[in-house]
C-alpha positions as CSV (number, residue, x, y, z in Angstrom):
1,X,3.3,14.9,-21.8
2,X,2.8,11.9,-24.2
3,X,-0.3,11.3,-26.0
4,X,-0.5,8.1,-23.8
5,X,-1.0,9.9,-20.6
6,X,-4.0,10.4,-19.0
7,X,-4.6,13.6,-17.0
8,X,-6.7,14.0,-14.1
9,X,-7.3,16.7,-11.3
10,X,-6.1,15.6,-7.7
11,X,-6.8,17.8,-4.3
12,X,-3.9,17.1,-1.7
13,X,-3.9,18.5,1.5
14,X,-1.6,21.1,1.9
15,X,1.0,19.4,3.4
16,X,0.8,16.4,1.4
17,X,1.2,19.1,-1.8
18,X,4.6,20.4,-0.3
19,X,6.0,17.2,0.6
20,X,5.3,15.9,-2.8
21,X,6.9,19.4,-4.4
22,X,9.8,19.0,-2.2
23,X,10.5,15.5,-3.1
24,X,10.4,16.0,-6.9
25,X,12.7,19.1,-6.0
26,X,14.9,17.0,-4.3
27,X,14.6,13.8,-7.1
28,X,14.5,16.3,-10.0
29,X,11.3,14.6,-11.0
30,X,7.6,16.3,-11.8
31,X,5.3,16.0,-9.4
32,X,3.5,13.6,-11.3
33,X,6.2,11.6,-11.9
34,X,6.5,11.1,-7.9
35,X,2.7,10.4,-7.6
36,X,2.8,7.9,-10.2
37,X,5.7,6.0,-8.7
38,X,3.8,6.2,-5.3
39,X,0.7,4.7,-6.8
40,X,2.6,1.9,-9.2
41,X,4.0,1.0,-5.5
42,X,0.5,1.2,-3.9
43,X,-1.0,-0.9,-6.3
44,X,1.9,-3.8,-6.7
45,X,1.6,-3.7,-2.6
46,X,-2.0,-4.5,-3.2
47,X,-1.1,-7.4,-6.1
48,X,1.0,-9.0,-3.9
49,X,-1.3,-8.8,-1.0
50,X,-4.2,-10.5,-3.0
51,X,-1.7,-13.0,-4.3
52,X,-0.4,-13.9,-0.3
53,X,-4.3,-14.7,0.5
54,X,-5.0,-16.8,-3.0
55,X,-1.5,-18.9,-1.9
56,X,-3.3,-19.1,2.0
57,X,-7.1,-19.8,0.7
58,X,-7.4,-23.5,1.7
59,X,-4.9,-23.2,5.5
60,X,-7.2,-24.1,7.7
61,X,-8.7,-20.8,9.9
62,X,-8.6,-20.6,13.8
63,X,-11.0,-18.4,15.9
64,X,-9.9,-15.7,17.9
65,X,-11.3,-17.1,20.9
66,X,-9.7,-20.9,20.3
67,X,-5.9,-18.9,19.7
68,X,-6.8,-17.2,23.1
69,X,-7.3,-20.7,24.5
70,X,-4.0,-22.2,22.9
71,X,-2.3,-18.9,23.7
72,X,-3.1,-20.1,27.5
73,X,-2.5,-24.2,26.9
74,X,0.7,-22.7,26.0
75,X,1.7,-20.7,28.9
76,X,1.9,-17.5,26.4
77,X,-0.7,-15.9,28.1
């Protein structure tokens, strides 16, 4: 381990902690190595999910109760 990690104590679940072991088996990565690849995707999920509602901010917002009534203008409901 680098001087430019950072450790830190995690409790999985039991399954979750063989699943994880069986996948760095199976990868030939650490464990760690697997968890922080899961949580670099986690996160740039997250990015781009913030990014979707910046680019949406100013669409204009329709109640749940007027879709209901367009649904039914429609004939979709």
């Amino acid at each position: 381990m680098s001087e430019t990690h950072k450790r830190s104590t995690i409790y999985f679940e039991p399954e979750i902690h063989h699943a994880l072991r069986v996948k760095a088996a199976n990868t030939r990565q650490s464990v760690s190595d697997v968890v922080n690849e899961a949580v670099r995707l986690a996160l740039r999920e997250d990015a781009e999910d913030l990014n979707a509602f910046e680019e949406r901010a100013e669409e204009p917002t329709l109640s749940y109760d007027a879709l209901l009534k367009d649904l039914k203008l429609h004939g979709k409901l």
